[in-house]
Jmol script that loads the backbone (N, CA, C; Angstrom):
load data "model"
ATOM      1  N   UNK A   1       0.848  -1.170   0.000  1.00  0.00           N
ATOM      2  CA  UNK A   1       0.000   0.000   0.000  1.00  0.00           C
ATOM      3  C   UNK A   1       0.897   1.238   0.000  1.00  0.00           C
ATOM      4  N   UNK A   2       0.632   1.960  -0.877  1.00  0.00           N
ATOM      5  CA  UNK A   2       1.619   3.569  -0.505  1.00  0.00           C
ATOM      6  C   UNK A   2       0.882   4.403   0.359  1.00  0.00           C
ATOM      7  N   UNK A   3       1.718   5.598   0.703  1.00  0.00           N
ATOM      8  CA  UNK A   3       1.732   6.220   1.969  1.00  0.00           C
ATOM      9  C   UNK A   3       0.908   7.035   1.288  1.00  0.00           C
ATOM     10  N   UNK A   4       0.238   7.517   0.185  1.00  0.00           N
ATOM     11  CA  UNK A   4      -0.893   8.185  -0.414  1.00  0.00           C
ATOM     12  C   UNK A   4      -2.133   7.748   0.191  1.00  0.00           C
ATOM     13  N   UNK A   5      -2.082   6.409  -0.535  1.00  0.00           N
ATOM     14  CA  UNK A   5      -3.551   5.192   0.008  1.00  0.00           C
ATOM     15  C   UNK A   5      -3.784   5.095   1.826  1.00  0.00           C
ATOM     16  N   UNK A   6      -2.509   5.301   2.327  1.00  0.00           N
ATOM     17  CA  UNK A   6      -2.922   4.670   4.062  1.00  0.00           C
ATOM     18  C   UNK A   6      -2.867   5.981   4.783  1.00  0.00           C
ATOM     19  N   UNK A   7      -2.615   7.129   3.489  1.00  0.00           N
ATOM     20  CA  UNK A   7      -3.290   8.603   4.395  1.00  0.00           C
ATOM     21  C   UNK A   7      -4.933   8.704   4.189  1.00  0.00           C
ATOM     22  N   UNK A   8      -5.133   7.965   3.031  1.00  0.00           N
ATOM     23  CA  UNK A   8      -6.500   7.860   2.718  1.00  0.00           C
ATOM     24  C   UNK A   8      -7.290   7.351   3.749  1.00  0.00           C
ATOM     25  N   UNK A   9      -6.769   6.000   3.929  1.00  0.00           N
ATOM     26  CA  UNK A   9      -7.460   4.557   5.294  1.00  0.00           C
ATOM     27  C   UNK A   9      -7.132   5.603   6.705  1.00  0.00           C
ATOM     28  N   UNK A  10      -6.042   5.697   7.346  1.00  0.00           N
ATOM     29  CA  UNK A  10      -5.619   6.090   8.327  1.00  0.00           C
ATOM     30  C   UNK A  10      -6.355   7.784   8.961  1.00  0.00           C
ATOM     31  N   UNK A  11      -6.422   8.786   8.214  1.00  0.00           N
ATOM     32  CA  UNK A  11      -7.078  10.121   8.661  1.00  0.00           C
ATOM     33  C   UNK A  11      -5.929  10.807   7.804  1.00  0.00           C
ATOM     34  N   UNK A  12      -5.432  11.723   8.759  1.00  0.00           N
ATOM     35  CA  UNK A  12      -4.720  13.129   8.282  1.00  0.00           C
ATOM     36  C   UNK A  12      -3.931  12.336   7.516  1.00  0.00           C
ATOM     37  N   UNK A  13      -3.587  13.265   6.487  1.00  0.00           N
ATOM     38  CA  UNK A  13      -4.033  14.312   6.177  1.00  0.00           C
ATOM     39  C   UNK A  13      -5.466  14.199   5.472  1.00  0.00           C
ATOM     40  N   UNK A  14      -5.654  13.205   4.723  1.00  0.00           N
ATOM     41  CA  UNK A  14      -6.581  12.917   4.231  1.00  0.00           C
ATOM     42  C   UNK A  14      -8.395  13.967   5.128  1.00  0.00           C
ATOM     43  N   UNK A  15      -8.154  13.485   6.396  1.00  0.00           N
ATOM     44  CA  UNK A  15      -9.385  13.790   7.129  1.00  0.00           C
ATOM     45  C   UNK A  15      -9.024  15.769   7.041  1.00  0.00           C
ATOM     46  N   UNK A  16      -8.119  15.837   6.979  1.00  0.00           N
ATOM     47  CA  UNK A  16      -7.921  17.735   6.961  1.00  0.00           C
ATOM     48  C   UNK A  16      -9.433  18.907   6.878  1.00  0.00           C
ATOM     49  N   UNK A  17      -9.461  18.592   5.316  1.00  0.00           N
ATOM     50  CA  UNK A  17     -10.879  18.937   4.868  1.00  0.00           C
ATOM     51  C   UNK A  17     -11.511  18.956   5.361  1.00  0.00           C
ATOM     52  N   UNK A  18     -12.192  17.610   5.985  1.00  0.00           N
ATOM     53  CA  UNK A  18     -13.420  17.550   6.875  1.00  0.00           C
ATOM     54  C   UNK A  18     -13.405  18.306   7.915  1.00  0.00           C
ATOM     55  N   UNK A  19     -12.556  18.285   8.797  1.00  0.00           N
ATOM     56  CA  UNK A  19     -12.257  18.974   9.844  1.00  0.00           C
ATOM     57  C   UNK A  19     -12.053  20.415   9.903  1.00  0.00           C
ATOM     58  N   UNK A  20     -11.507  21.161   8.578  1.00  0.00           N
ATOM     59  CA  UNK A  20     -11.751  22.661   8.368  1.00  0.00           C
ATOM     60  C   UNK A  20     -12.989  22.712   7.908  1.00  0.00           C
ATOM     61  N   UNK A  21     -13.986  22.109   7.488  1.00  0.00           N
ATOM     62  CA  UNK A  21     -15.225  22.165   6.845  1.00  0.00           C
ATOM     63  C   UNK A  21     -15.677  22.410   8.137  1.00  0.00           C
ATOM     64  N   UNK A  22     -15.718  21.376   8.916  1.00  0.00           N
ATOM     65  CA  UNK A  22     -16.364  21.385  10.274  1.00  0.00           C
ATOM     66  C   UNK A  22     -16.376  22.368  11.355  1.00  0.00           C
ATOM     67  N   UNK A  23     -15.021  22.750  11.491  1.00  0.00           N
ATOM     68  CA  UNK A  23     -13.998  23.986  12.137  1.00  0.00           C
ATOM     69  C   UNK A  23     -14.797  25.287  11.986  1.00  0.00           C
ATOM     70  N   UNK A  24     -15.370  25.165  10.524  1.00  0.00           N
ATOM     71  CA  UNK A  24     -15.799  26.872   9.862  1.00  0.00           C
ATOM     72  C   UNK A  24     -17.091  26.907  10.180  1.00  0.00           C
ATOM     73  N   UNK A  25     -18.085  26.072  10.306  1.00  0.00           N
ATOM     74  CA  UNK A  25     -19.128  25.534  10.538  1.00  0.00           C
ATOM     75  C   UNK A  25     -20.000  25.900  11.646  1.00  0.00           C
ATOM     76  N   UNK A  26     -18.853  25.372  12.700  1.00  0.00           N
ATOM     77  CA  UNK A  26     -19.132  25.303  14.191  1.00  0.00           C
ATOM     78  C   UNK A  26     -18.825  27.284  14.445  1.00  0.00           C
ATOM     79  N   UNK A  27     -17.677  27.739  13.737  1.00  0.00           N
ATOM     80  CA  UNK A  27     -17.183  28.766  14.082  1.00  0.00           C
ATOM     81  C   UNK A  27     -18.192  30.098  13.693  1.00  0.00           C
ATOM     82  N   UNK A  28     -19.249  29.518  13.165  1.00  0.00           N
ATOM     83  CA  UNK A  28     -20.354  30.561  11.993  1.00  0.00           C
ATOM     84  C   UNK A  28     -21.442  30.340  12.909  1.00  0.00           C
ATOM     85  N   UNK A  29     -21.426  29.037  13.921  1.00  0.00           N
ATOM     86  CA  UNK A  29     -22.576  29.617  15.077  1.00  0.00           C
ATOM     87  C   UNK A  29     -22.647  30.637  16.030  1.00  0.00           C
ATOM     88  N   UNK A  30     -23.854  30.744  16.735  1.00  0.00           N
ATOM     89  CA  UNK A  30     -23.782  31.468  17.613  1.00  0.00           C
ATOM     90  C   UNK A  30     -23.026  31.047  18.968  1.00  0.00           C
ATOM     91  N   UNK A  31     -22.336  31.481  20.034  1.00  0.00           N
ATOM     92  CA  UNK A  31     -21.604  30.768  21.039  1.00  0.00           C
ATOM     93  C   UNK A  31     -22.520  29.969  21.988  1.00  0.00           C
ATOM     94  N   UNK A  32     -22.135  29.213  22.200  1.00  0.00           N
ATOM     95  CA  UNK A  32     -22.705  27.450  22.978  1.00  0.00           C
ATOM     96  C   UNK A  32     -21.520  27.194  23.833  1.00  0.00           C
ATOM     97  N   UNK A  33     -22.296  25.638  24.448  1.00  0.00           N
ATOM     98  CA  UNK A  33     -21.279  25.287  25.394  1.00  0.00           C
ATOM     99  C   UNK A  33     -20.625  24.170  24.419  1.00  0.00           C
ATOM    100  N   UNK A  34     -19.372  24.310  25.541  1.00  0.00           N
ATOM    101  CA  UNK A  34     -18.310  23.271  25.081  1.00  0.00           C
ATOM    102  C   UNK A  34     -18.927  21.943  24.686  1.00  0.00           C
ATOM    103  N   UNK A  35     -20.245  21.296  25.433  1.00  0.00           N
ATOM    104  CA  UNK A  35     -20.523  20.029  25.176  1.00  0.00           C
ATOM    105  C   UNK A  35     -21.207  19.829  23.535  1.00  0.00           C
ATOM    106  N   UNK A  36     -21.820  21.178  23.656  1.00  0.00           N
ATOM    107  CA  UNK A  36     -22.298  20.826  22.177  1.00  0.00           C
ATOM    108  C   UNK A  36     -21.228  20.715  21.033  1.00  0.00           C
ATOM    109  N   UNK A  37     -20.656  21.246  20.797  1.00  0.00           N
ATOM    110  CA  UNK A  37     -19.095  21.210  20.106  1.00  0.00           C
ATOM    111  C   UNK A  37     -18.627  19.712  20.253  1.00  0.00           C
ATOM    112  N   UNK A  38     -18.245  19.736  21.140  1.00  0.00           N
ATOM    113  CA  UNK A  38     -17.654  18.028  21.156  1.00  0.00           C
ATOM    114  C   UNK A  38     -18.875  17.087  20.927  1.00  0.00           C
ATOM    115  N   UNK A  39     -19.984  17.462  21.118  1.00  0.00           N
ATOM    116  CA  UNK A  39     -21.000  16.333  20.401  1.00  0.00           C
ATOM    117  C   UNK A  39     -20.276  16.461  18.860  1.00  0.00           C
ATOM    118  N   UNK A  40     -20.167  17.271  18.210  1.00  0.00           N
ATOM    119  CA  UNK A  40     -20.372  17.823  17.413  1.00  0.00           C
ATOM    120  C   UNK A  40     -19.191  16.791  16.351  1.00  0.00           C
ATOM    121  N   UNK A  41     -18.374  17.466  17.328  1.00  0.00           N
ATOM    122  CA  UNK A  41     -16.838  16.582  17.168  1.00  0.00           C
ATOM    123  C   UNK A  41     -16.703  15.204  16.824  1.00  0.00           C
ATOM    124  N   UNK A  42     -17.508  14.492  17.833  1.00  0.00           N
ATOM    125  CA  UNK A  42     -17.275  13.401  17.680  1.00  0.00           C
ATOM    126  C   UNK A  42     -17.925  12.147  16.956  1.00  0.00           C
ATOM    127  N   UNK A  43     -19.457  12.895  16.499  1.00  0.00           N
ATOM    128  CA  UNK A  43     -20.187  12.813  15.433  1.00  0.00           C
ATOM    129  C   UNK A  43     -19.510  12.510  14.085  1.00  0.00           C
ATOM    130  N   UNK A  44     -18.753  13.760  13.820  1.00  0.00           N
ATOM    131  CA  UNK A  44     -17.820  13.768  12.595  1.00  0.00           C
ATOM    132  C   UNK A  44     -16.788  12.959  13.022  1.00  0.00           C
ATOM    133  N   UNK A  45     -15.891  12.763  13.498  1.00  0.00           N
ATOM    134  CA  UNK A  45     -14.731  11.313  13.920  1.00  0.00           C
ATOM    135  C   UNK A  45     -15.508  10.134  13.806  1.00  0.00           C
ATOM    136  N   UNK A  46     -16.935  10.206  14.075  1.00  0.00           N
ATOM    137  CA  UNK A  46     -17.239   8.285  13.958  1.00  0.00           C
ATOM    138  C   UNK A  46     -17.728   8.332  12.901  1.00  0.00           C
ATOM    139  N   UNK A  47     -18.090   9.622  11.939  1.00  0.00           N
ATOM    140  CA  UNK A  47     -18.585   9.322  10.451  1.00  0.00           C
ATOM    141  C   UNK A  47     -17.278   9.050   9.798  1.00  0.00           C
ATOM    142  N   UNK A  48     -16.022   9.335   9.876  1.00  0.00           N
ATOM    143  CA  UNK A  48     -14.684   9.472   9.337  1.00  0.00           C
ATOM    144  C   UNK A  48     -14.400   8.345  10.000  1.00  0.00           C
ATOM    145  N   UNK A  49     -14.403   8.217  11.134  1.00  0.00           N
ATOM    146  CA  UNK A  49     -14.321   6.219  10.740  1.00  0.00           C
ATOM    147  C   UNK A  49     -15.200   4.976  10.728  1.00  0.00           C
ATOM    148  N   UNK A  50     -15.713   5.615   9.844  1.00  0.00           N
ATOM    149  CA  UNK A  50     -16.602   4.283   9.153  1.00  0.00           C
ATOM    150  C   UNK A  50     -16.424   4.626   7.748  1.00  0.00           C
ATOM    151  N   UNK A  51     -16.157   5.569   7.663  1.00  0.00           N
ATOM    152  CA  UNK A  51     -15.762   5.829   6.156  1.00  0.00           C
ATOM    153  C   UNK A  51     -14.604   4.847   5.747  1.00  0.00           C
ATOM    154  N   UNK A  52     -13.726   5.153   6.873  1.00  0.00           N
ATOM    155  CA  UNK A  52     -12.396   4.404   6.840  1.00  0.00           C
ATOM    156  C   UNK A  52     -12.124   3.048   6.715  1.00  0.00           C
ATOM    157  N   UNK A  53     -13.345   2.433   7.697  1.00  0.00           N
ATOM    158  CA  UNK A  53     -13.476   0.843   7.412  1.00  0.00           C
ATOM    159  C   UNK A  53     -14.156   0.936   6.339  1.00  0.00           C
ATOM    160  N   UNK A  54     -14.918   1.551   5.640  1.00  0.00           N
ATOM    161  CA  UNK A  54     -15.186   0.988   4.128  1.00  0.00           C
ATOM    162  C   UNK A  54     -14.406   1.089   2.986  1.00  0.00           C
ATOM    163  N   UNK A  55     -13.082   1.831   3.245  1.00  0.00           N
ATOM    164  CA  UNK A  55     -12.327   1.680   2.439  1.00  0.00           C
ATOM    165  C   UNK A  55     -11.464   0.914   2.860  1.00  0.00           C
ATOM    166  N   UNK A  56     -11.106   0.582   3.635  1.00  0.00           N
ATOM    167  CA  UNK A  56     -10.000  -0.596   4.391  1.00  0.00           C
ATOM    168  C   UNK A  56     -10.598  -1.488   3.404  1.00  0.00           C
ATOM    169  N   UNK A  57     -12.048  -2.022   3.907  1.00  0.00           N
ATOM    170  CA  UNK A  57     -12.506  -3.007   3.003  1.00  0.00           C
ATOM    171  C   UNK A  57     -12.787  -3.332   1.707  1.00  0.00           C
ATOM    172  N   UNK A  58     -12.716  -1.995   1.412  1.00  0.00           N
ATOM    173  CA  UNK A  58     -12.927  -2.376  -0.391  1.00  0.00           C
ATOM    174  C   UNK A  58     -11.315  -2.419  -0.938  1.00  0.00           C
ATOM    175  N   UNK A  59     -10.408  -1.589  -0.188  1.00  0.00           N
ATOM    176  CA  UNK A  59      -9.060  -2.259  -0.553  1.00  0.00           C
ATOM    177  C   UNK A  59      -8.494  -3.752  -0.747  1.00  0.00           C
ATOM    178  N   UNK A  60      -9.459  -4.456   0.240  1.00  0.00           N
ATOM    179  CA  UNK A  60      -8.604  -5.718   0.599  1.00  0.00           C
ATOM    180  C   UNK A  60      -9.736  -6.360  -0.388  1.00  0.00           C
ATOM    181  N   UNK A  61     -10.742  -6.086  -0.602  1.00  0.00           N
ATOM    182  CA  UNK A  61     -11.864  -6.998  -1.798  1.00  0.00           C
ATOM    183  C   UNK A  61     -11.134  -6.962  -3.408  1.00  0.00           C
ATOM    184  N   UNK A  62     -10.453  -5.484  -3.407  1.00  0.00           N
ATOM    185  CA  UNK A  62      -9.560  -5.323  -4.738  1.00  0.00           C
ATOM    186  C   UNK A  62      -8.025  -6.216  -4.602  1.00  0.00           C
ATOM    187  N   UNK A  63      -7.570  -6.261  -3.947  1.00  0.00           N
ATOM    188  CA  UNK A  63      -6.491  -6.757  -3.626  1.00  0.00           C
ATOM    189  C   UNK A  63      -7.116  -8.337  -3.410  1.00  0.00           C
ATOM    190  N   UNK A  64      -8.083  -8.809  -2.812  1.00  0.00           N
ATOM    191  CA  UNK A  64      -8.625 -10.403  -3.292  1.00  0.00           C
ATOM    192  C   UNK A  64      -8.315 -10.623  -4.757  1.00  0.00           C
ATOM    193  N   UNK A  65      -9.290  -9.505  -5.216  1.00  0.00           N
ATOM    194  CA  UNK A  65      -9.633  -9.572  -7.165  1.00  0.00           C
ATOM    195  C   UNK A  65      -8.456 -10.210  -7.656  1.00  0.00           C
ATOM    196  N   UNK A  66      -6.918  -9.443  -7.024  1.00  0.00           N
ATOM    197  CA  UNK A  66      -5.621  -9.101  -8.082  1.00  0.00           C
ATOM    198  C   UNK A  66      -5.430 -10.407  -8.172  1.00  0.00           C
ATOM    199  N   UNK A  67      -5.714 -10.953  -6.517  1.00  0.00           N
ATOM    200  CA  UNK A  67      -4.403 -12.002  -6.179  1.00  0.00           C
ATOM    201  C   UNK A  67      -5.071 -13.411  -6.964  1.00  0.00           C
ATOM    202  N   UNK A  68      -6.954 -13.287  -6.969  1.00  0.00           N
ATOM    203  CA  UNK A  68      -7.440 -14.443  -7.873  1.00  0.00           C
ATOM    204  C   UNK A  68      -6.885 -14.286  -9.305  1.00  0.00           C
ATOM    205  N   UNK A  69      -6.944 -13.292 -10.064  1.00  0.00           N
ATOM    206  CA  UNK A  69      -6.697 -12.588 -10.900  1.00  0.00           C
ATOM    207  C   UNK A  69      -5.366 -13.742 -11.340  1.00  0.00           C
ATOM    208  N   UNK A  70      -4.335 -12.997 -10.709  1.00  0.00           N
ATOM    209  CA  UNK A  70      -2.663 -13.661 -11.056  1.00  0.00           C
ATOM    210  C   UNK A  70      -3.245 -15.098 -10.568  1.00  0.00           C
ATOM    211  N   UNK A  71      -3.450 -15.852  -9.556  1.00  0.00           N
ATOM    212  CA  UNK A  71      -3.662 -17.267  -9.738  1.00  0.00           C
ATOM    213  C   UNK A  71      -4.418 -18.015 -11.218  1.00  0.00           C
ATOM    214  N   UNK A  72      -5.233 -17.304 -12.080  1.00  0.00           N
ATOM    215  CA  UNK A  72      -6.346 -17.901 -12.937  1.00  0.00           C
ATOM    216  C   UNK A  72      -5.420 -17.739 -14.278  1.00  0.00           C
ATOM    217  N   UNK A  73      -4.383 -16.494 -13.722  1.00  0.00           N
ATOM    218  CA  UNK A  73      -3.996 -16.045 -14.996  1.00  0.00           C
ATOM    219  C   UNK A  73      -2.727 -17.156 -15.729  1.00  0.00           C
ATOM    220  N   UNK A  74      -1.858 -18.549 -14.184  1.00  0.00           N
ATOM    221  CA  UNK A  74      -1.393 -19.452 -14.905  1.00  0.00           C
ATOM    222  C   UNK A  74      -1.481 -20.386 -15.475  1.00  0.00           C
ATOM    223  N   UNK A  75      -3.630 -20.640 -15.445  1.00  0.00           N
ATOM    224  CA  UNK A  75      -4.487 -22.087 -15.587  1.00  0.00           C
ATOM    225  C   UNK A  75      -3.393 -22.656 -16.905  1.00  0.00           C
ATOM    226  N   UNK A  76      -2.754 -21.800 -17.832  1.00  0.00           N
ATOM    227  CA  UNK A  76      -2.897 -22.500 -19.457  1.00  0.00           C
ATOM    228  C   UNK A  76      -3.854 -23.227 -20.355  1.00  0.00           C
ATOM    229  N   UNK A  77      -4.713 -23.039 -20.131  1.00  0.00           N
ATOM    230  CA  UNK A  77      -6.065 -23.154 -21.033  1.00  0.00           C
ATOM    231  C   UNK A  77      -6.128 -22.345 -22.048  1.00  0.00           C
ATOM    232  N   UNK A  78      -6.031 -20.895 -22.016  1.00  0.00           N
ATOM    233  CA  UNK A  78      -5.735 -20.198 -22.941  1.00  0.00           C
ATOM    234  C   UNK A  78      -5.277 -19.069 -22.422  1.00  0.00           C
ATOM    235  N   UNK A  79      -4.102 -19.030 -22.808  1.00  0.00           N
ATOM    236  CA  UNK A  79      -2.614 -18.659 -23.379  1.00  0.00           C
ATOM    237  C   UNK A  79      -3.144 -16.925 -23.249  1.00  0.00           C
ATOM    238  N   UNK A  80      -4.457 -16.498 -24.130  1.00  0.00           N
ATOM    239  CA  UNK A  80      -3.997 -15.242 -24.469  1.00  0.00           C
ATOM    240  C   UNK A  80      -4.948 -14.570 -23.395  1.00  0.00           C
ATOM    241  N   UNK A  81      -5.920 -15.686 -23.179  1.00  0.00           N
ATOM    242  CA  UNK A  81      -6.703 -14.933 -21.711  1.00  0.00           C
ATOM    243  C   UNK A  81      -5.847 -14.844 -20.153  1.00  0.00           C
ATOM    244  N   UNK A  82      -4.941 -15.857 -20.044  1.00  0.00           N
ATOM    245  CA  UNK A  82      -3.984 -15.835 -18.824  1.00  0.00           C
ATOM    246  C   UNK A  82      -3.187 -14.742 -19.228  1.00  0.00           C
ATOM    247  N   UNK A  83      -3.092 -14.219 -20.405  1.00  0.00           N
ATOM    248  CA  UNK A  83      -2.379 -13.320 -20.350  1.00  0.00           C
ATOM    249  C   UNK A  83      -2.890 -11.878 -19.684  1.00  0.00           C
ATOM    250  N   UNK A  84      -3.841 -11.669 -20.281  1.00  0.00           N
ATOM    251  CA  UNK A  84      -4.615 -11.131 -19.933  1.00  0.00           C
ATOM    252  C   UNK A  84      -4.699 -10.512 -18.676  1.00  0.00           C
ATOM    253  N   UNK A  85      -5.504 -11.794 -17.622  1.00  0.00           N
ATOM    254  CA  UNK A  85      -5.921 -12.272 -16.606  1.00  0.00           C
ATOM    255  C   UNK A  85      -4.385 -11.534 -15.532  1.00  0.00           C
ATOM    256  N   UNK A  86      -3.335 -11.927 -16.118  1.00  0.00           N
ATOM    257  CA  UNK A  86      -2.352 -11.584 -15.038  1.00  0.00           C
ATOM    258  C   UNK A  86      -1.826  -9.939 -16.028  1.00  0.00           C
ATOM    259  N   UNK A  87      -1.810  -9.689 -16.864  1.00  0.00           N
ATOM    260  CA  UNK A  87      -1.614  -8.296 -17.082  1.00  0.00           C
ATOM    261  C   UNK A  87      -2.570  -7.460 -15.852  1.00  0.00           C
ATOM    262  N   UNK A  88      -3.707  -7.399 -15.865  1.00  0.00           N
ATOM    263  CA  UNK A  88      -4.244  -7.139 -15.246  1.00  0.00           C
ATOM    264  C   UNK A  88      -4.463  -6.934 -13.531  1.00  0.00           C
ATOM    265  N   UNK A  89      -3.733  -8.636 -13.211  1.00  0.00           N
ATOM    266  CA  UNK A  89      -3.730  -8.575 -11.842  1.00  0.00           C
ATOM    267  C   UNK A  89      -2.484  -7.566 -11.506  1.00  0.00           C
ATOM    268  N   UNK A  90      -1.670  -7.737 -12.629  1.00  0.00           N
ATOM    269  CA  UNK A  90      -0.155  -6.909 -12.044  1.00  0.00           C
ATOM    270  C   UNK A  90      -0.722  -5.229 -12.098  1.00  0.00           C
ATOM    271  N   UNK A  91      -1.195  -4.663 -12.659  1.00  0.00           N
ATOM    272  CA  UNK A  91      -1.765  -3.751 -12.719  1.00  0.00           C
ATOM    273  C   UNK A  91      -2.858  -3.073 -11.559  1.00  0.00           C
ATOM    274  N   UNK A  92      -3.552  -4.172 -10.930  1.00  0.00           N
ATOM    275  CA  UNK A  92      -4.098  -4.133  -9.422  1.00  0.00           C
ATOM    276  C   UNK A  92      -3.246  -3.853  -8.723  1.00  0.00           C
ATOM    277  N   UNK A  93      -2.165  -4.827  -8.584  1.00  0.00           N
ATOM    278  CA  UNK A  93      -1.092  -5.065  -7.683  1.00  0.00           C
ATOM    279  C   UNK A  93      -0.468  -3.687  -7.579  1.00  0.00           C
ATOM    280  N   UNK A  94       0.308  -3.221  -8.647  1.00  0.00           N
ATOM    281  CA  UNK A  94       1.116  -1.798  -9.064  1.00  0.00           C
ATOM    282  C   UNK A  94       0.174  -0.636  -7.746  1.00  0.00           C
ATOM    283  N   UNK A  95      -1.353  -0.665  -8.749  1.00  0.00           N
ATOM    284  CA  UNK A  95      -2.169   0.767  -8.281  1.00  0.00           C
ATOM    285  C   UNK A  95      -2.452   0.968  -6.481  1.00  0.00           C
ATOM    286  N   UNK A  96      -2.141  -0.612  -5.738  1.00  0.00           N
ATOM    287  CA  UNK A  96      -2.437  -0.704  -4.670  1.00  0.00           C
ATOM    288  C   UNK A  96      -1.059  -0.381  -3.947  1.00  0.00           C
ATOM    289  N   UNK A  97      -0.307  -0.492  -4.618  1.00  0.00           N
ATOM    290  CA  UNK A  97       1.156  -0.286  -4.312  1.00  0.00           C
ATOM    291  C   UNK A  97       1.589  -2.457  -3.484  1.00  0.00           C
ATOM    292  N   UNK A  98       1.083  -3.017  -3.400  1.00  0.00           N
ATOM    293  CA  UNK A  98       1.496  -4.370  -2.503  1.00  0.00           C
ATOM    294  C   UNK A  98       1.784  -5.094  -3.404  1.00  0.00           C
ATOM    295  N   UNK A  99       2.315  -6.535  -3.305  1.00  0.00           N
ATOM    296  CA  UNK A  99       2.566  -7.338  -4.312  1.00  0.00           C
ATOM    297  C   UNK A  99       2.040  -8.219  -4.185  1.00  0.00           C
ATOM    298  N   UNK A 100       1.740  -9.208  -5.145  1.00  0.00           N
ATOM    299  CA  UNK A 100       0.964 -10.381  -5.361  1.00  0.00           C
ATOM    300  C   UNK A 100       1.233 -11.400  -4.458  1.00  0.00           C
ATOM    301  N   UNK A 101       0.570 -11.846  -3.184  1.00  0.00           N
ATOM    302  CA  UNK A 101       0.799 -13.099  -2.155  1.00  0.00           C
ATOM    303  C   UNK A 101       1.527 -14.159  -2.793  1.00  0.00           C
ATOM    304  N   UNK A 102       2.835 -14.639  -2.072  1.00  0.00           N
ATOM    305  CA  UNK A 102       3.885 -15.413  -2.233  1.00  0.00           C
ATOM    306  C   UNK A 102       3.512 -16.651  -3.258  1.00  0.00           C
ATOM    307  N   UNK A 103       2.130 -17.179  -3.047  1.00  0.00           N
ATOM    308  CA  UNK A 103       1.525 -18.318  -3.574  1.00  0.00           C
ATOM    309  C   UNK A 103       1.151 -17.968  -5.303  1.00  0.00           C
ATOM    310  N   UNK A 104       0.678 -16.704  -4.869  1.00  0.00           N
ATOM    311  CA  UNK A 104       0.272 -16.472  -6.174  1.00  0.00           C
ATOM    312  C   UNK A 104       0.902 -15.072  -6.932  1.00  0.00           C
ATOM    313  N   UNK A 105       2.562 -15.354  -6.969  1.00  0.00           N
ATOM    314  CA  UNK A 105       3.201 -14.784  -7.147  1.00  0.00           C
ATOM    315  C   UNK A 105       3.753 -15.285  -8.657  1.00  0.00           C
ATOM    316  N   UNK A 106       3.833 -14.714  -9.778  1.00  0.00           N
ATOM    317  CA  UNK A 106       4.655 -15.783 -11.008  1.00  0.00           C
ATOM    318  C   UNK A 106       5.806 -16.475 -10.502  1.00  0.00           C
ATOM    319  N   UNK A 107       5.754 -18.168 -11.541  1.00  0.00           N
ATOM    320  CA  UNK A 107       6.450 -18.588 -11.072  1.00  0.00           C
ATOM    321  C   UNK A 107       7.381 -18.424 -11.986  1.00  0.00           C
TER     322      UNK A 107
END
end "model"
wireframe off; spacefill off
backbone 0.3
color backbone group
């Protein structure tokens, strides 16, 4: 995974935005107490992570794809679809930044 993608999964910088969105938001009300704010706060942190587990998870469903992908791609049945099949997975592999699991690694 590159350090692009696991600022994505992980928060900052990625979460930045949200948090000046939020920042300007709160700052355009009228003055309240501290509790409402941190409701406020923490509302937005548990929407930002669940965001996060859904991309955790659709990472690792793409990264399934690659790794079936390169396994199907050495059947030899046909030649120009395995080709294919693993052009492709390497191309998953690349965009995710990880490499193809040891098993289903070319041999």
């Amino acid at each position: 995974m590159t350090e692009e993608q696991a600022d994505l999964i992980e928060g900052t910088p990625a979460r930045q935005p949200a948090y000046d969105a939020v920042y300007q938001i709160i700052s355009s009300l009228p003055p309240g107490d501290a509790s409402r704010n941190a409701t406020i706060w923490r509302a937005v942190t548990a929407a930002l992570d669940a965001m996060d587990q859904q991309a955790r998870s659709r990472l690792d469903r793409v990264r399934e794809i690659a790794d079936q992908l390169a396994v199907h791609g050495r059947l030899g049945v046909d030649l120009e679809a395995d080709g294919i099949r693993r052009g492709v997975a390497q191309q998953l592999h690349d965009a995710l930044g990880v490499s193809p699991k040891a098993s289903e690694a070319p041999a």
